[in-house]
N, C-alpha and C positions, 0 to 999 in steps of 0.2 A: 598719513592716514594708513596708507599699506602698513609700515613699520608697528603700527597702533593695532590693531586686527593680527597682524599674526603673532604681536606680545600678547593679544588676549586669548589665541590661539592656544598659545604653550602655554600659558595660565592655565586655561581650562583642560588642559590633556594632562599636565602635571596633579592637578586639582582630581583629577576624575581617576584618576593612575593612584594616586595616597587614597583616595576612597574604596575604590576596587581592592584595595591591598590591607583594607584596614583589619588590623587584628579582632578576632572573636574574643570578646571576654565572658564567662560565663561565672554569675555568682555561685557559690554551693553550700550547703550546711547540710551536716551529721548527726544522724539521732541520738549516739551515744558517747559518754568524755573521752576526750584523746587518749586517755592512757587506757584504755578499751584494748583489745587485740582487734576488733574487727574495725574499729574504727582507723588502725595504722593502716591494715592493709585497704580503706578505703583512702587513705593519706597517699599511700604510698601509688595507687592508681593514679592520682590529680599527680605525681610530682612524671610518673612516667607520661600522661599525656602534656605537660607543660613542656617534658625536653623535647618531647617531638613536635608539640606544637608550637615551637619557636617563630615568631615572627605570624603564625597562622591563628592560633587559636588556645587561651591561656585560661584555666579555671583558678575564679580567686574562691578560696576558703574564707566563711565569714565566720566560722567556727561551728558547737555542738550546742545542745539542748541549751544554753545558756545564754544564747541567739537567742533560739527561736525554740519554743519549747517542743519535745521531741512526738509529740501527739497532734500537733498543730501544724507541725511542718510539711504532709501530707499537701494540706490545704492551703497552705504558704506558696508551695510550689506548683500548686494547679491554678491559683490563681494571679500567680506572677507578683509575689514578692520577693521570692529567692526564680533561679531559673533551673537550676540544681538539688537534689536531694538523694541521699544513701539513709535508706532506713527498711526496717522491717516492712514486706507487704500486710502482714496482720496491723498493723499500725492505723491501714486504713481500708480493714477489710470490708468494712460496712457498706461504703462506696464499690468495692471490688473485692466480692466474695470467692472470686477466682484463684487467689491466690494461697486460699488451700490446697488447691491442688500440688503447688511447690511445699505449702509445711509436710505433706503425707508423704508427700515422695521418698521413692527408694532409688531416684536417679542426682546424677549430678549435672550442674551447668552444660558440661561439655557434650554427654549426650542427649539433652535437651536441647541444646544448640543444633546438634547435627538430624536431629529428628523432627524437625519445627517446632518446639514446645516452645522454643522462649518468641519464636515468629508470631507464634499465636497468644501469650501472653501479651505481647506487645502491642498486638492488634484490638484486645479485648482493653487496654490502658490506655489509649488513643479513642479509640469508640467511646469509653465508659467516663473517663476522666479526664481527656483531652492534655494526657502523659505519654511523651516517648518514653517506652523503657529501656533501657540502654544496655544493660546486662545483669545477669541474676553473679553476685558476687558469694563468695565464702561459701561453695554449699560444697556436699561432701561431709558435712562434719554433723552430727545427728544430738538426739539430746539425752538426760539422763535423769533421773528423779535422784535426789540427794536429800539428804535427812543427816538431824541431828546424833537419833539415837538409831538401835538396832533396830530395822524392822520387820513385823512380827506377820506370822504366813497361818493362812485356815490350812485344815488337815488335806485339801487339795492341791497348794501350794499357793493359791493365790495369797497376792500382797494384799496386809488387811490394813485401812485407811481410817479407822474408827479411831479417836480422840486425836491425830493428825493436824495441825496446824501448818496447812499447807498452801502455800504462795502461789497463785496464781496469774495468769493474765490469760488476753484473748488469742494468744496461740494455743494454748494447750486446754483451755477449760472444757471443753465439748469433750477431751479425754477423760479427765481429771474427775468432770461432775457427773459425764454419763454412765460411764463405764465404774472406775473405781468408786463409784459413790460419794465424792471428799465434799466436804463442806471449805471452800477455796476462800482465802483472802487475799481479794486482788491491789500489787502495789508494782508500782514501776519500777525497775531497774533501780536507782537510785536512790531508795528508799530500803531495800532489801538487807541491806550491812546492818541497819539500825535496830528494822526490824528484829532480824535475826540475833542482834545483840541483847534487845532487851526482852524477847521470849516469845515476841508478838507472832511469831512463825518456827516453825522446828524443820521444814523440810522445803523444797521447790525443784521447780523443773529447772532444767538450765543445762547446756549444750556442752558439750565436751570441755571442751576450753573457752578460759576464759574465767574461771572462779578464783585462780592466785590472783589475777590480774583485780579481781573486784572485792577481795579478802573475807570470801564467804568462806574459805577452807579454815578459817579462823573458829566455825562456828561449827561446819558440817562434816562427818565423818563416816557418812556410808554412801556409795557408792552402788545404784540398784541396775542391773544388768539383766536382760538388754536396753539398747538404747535405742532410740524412737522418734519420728518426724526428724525432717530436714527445717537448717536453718533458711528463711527465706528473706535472705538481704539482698536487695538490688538499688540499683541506679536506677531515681527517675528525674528526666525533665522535661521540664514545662513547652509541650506543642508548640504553643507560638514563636516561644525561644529560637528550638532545635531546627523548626522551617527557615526561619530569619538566619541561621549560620551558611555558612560558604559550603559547598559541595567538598571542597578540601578539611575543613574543619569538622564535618562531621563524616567523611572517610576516617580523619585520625582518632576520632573518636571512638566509633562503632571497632575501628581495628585494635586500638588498645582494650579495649572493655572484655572483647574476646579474647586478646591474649590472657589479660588478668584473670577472666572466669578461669583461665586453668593454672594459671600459675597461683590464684590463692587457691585452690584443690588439695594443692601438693604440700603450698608451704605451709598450710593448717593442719592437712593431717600428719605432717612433723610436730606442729606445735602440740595436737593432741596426743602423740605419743611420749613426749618430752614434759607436760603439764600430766598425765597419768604418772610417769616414773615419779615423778617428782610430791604426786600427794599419797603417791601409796610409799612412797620413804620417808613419808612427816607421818605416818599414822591411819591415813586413808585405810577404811576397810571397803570391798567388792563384794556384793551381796548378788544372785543371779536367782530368777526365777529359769524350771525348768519345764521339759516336755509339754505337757497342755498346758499349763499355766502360763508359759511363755508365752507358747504359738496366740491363746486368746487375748494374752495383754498386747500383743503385735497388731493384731487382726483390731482390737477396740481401736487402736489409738489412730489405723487407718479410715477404718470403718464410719468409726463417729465421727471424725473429721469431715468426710466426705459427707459424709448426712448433712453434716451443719453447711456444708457449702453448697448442696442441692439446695435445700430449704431455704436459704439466702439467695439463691439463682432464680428461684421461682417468682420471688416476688420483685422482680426489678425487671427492668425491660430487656426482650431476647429472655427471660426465663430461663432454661435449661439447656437448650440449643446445642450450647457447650462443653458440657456437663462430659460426654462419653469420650469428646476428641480429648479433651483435659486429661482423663483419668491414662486414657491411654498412652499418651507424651509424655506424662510426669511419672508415668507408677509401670515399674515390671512384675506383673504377679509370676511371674516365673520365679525370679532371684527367690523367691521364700522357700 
């Protein structure tokens, strides 16, 4: 009987020792196709936390938009069908208008880290959508209006937008429709090649890099300067998830995410200097507005933004509350 009882002993200690120790697995899907630039460096995050999380905590890739389509994912992952997701905050800004506050900015991850911006981003995705957000990835790297043809300036310098066939989505339209006037035709990422092949569009917004990679430089040949809003790609997962993991597994979590927000800073805006050399020696022309012209199309592209994320803040609960801490974490009005 003794002998019996203390084999059920070491059963159960061994039994309870494999449970305790059991590996985290976390599913994850990407908004945009692997051969994306920001989708590597969101690759290449899961492969740094997999080495470190050997034996602790392993994220499985179930792939991109072809999963799960890249609009739906949002809500995929708030409702625990993925427990992972890397996609634009504007993706599901409607839910979480806060996170214009990141497309306007004029800061990057890291000093948003060290100022509590992403503290509080985090806290308002937890409260609002019952999302950890894990880290704001790939910022640093700003956007850029690109067009077919030359385009054409009022006797003030402003860019004039009139017969402009211009591509839109909900990051930049509060720019796009308030300020420059454009009558916008909205189409996702993945639509934009075709468009742009068959005529359906002449121009779009779109961020530094990242246009060889999606073979719009096939189609667009000016380059309008300055460039404007921050990209706002982060890691989000699912609350329930992230509680349920081990104290160990979301240290290596939280601590890779951070190393990454700065190590994709760096390695993007290499990539954006190396993708500029590279379409201004295929032909690329740099088109720049100046003096007031500039300063007002700076001033719209933050300005209206931030309206549309007031206006949005007001009508969801907590209202505006937020609104001032926001502006002041993500945005230096000094730098201008």
């Amino acid at each position: 009987m003794n002998k019996m009882i203390i084999g059920g002993l070491v059963a159960s200690t061994t039994l309870f020792a494999a449970v305790a120790h059991a590996e985290d697995r976390i599913s994850a899907v990407h908004a945009f196709p692997e051969t994306l630039i920001y989708t590597k460096s969101f690759l290449s995050f899961v492969d740094k936390v997999n080495e470190a999380g050997k034996g602790v905590v392993q994220i499985d890739v179930r792939g991109g938009p072809e999963a799960i389509g890249m609009f739906q994912q949002p809500d995929a992952v708030r409702d625990g069908v993925v427990d992972m997701v890397y996609t634009p905050g504007s993706f599901y800004g409607g839910a979480l208008p806060e996170k214009d506050a990141m497309v306007a900015s004029n800061l990057t991850a890291v000093e948003t880290r060290e100022n509590g911006g992403i503290e509080l981003i985090d806290q308002i995705h937890q409260e609002k959508m019952g999302l950890k957000y894990l880290g704001w990835f790939d910022s640093g790297v700003c956007y850029n209006l690109w067009t077919r043809d030359e385009p054409s300036f009022d006797d003030a310098g402003n860019l004039e937008v009139e017969g402009l066939k211009l591509r839109g989505n909900n990051v930049y339209n509060a720019f796009f429709t308030n300020y420059l006037g454009a009558q916008v035709i909205d189409l996702p990422t993945g639509e934009v090649y075709s468009a742009l092949q068959r005529g359906v569009v002449d121009a779009t917004g779109w961020t530094q890099i990242g246009l060889i990679d999606l073979k719009w430089n096939e189609f667009l040949n000016y380059r309008i300067e300055p460039c404007f809003f921050s990209t706002d790609l982060g890691v989000i997962v699912n609350l329930e998830k992230w509680n349920s993991l081990s104290d160990e597994s979301k240290k290596i979590l939280q601590d890779v995410a951070i190393q990454h927000e700065k190590d994709s800073v760096e390695a993007l805006r290499a990539k954006r200097d190396e993708d500029f050399a590279a379409l201004e020696a295929s032909g690329m022309k740099v088109v720049t507005l100046e003096g007031e012209a500039k300063a007002n199309y700076l001033a719209a592209a933050r300005e209206k933004t931030w309206e549309r994320m007031k206006g949005l803040m007001a009508d969801q609960p907590g209202g505006t509350d937020n609104y001032d801490r926001l502006i002041e974490h993500f945005y230096d009005l000094d730098a201008n």
